[in-house]
C-alpha positions as CSV (number, residue, x, y, z in Angstrom):
1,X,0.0,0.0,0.0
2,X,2.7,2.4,0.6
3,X,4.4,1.4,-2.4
4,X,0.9,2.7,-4.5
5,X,0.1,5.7,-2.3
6,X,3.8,7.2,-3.3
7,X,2.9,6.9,-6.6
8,X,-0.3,8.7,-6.0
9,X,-2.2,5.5,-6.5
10,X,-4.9,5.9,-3.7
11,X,-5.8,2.3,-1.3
12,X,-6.9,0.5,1.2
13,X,-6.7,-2.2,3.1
14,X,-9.4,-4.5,3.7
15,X,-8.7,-7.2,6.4
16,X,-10.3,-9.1,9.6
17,X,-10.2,-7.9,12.9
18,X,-7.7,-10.4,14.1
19,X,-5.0,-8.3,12.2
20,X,-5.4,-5.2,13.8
21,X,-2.6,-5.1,16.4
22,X,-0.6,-6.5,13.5
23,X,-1.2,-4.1,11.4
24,X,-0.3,-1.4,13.7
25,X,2.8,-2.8,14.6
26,X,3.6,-2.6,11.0
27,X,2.3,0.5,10.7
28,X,4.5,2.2,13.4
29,X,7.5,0.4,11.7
30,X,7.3,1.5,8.5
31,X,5.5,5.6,9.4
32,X,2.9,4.8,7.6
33,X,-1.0,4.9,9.0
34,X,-3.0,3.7,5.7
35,X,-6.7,3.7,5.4
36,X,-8.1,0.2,6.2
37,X,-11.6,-1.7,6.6
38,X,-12.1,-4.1,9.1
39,X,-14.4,-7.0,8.5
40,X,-15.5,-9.8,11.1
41,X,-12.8,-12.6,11.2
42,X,-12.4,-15.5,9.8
43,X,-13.2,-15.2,6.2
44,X,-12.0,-18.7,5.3
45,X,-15.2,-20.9,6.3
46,X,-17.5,-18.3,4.9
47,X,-19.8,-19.4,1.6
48,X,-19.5,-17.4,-1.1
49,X,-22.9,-15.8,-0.2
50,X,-21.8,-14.6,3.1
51,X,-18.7,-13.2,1.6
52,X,-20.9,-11.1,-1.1
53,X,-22.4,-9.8,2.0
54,X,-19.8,-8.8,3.8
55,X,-18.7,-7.4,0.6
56,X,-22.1,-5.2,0.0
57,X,-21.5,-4.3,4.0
58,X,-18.6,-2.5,3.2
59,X,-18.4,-1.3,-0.2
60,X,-19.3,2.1,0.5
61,X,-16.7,2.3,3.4
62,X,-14.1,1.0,1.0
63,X,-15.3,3.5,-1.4
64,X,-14.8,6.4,0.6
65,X,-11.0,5.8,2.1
66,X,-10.4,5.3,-1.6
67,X,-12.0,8.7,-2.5
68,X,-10.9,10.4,0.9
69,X,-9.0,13.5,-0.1
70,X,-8.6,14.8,2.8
């Protein structure tokens, strides 16, 4: 992500609430705080249908870091 947002490449990161502490570690290593989404962990054992879900949940969310000028 930082790799794109240097090159004025604008994302996100979407990822289950188990990785937040990780996340932030890497965050402080690397002094970089990127947009992310968190969704309800685990993914893996979800159907397909609860995963189109989750994905209509947050599409808008997603949409806005993405579109987040400020």
């Amino acid at each position: 992500m930082l790799n794109l947002e240097n090159r004025g490449i604008p994302s996100v990161g979407v990822a289950t609430t188990e990785f937040i502490e990780a996340a932030a570690v890497q965050s402080e290593a690397l002094g970089f705080d990127p947009a992310y989404i968190w969704v309800p962990h685990p993914i893996q054992d979800r159907t397909d249908e609860e995963l189109h879900a989750l994905a209509e949940q947050h599409v808008e969310k997603i949409l806005e870091a993405l579109t987040d000028q400020g």
